[in-house]
N, C-alpha and C positions, 0 to 999 in steps of 0.2 A: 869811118869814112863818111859817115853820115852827118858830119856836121860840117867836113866841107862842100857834102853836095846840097845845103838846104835845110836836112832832115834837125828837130828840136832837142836842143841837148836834153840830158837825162839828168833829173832833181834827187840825187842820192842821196844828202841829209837830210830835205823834209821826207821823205816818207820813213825816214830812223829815227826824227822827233816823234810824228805821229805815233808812229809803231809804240814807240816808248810813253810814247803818253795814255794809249790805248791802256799797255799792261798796266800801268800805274795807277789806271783807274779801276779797272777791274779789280787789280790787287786791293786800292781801298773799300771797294762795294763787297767784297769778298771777306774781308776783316771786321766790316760794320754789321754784318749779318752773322758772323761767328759770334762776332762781341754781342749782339742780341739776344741768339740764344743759347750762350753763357749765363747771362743775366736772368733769363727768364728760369733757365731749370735752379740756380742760386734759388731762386727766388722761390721756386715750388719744394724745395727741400728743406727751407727755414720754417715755414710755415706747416709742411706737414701734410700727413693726408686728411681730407675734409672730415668730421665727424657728424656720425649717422645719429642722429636726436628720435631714441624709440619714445614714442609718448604709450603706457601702462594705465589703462583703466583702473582704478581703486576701488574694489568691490564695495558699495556704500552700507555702511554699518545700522541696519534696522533698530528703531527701538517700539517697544512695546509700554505698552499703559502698565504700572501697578500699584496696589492699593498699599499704603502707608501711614500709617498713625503721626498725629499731629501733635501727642504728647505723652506719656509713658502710662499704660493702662497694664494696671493689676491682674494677678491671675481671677478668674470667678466674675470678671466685668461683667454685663452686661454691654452687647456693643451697639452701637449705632450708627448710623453716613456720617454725622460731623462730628464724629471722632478722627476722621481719615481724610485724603488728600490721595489724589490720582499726581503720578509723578513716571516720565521718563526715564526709562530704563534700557540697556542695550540687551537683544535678545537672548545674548550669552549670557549662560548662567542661569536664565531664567525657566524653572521647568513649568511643566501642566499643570500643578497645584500651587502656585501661586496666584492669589490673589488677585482677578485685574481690572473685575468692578465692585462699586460702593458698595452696592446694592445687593452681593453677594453679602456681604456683614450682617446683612438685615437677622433679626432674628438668635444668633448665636452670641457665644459667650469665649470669652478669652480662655483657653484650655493652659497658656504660660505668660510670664510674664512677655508684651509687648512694648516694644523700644519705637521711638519716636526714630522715623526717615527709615526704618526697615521694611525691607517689601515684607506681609503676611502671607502667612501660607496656611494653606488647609488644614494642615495636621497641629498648627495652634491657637484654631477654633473649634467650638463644639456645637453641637443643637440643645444637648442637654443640660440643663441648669444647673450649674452644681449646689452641692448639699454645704461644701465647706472648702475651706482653701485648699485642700488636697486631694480630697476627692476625684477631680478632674485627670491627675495623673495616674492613677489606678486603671490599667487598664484590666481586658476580661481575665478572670482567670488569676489576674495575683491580689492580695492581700497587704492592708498596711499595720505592722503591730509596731506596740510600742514596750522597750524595755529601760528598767532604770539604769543611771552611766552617773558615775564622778572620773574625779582626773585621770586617773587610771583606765580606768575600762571604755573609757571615753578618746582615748590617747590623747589626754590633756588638750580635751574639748577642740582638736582639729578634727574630727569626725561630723563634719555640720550638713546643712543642706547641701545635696549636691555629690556628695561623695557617695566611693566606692569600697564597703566593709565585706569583713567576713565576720560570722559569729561564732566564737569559740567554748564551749561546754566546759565547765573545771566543774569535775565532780567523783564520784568514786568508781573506779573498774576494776570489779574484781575485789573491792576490797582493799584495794591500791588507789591512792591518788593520783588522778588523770586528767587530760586535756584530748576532746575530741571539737575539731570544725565540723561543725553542724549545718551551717549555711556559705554556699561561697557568693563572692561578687554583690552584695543587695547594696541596693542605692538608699541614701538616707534621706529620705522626704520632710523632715522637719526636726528640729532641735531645738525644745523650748519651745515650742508651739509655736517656733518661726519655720516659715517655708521657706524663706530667701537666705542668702546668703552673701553678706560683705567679705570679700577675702582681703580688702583692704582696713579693715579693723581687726586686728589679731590681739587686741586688748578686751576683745567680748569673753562674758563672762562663760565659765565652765559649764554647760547642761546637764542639768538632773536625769531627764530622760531624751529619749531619742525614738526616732516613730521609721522604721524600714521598711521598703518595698519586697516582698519575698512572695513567693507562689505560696496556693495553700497549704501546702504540704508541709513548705517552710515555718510557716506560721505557727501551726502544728509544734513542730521541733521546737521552737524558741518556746512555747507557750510551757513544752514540757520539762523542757529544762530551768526555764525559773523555778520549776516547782521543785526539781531535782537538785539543785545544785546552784552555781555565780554563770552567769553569761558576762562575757566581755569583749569589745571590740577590736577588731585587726586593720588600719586603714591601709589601703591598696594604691598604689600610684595612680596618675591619672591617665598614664599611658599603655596602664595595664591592660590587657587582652580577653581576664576573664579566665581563663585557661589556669586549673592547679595541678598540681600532681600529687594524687591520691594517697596521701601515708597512713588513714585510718591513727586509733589514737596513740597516745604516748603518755605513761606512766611512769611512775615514781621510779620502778625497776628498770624499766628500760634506762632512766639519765644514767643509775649507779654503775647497770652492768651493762646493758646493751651494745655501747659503742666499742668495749674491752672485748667483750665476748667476740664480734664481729671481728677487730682486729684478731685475735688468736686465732677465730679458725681460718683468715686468709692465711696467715705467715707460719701456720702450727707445722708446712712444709720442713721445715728445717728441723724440726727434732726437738729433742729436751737434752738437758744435762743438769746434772746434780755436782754442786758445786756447797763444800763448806756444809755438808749436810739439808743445804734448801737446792728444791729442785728450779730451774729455767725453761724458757723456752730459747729457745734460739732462732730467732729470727731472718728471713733470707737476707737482707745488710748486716749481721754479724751479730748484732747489736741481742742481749739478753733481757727478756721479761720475766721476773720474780713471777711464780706461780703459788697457788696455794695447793695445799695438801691434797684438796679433792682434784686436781687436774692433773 
């Protein structure tokens, strides 16, 4: 009635554009903000999560001064400062008696042979001059003798400087021919009146004699056994320990009958039988040992 009395008609499609253009814009501000952070979390899950960079202090490695030969000095040197050469070294490894001034050398004597670029240490210098190229190695208390060696008794002259013997007595027990070890473990300080030793020449010639390290007592034994009887050498590994086990000696009697004897009276358990007129023993594996009349 109102718009035949005056009143303004009513605009029903524009405000259903409007309407509709409102939602349509919403609808793409709506989608442009999804589509955003869509892309943005893509984007943080490609990449990962950030890494944490620990930076680690490296405890810094000290070195120490030590005294070192500048060219290879003889056992019995006399030493001096410019023999040596102060050189960097890392603390490790390094103990209290190494060498770490020149002027410590003053005075002393090479107690071993010293190697060019080796740190020195205490215990292969001396205050005391030595008398001879071996002397030095003698400490208190033991003694160095010397006994004669060819191929044999020498173990085909591998027994040199350096090495670890035993010395063996061949001589008579009892009346019976025997073998007792008289000395274990002695180090062999010279062969041929050489102190050193090439292990790289195994073309050197055989030693007549040979000069070992043994306690007094030792010395003793070997002195009285040359007078007694043959002394002969045993060489020892070089990873030997030292350590033997005591068999005391072994005679002519013991090779013939000892090991026999032993066996019988472990297995004599089993009995005897007389078989054919000779008697047996019978063995715990079944197995028969011819006996002799006195058994």
């Amino acid at each position: 009635m109102s718009r035949h009395f005056g009143g303004a008609p009513t605009q029903g499609p524009d405000k259903t554009k409007i309407a509709l253009f409102l939602s349509f814009f919403f609808l793409l501000l709506f989608a442009a903000l999804a589509y955003r952070l869509l892309v943005r979390s893509q984007g943080a899950t490609t990449q990962g999560p950030s890494s944490v960079v620990v930076k680690e202090d490296i405890p810094e490695l000290k070195m120490v001064d030590v005294v070192v030969p500048l060219r290879k000095i003889e056992e019995g040197q006399k030493l001096i400062p410019a023999m040596f050469k102060i050189e960097k070294r890392p603390q490790i490894g390094i103990d209290n008696r190494t060498v770490q001034d020149i002027e410590q050398v003053k005075g002393f004597y090479s107690r071993t042979l010293l190697l060019p670029g080796q740190p020195v240490h205490l215990d292969s210098i001396t205050k005391v001059k030595p008398t001879s190229a071996i002397s030095t190695k003698i400490p208190p208390g033991f003694r160095a003798v010397t006994i004669r060696v060819d191929a044999e008794s020498s173990v085909e002259g591998w027994a040199r400087p350096g090495s670890r013997v035993d010395v063996n007595w061949i001589s008579k027990i009892q009346g019976k021919q025997g073998v007792t070890t008289i000395v274990h473990n002695a180090e062999v300080l010279s062969a041929n009146r050489q102190s050193s030793n090439n292990p790289n020449n195994p073309e050197a010639p055989v030693p007549t004699t040979v000069t070992l390290l043994v306690t007094a007592k030792d010395a003793k034994s070997i002195k009285l056994g040359q007078s007694t009887g043959v002394l002969e050498l045993v060489l020892r590994g070089d990873q030997d320990t030292g350590k033997v086990e005591e068999g005391g000696s072994i005679t002519v009697e013991d090779l013939l009958s000892g090991s026999r004897t032993t066996s019988q009276k472990r297995h004599r358990v089993g009995g005897t039988l007389i078989m054919g007129g000779k008697k047996y023993l019978v063995n715990e594996d079944g197995d028969l040992t011819p006996l002799g009349d006195d058994e």
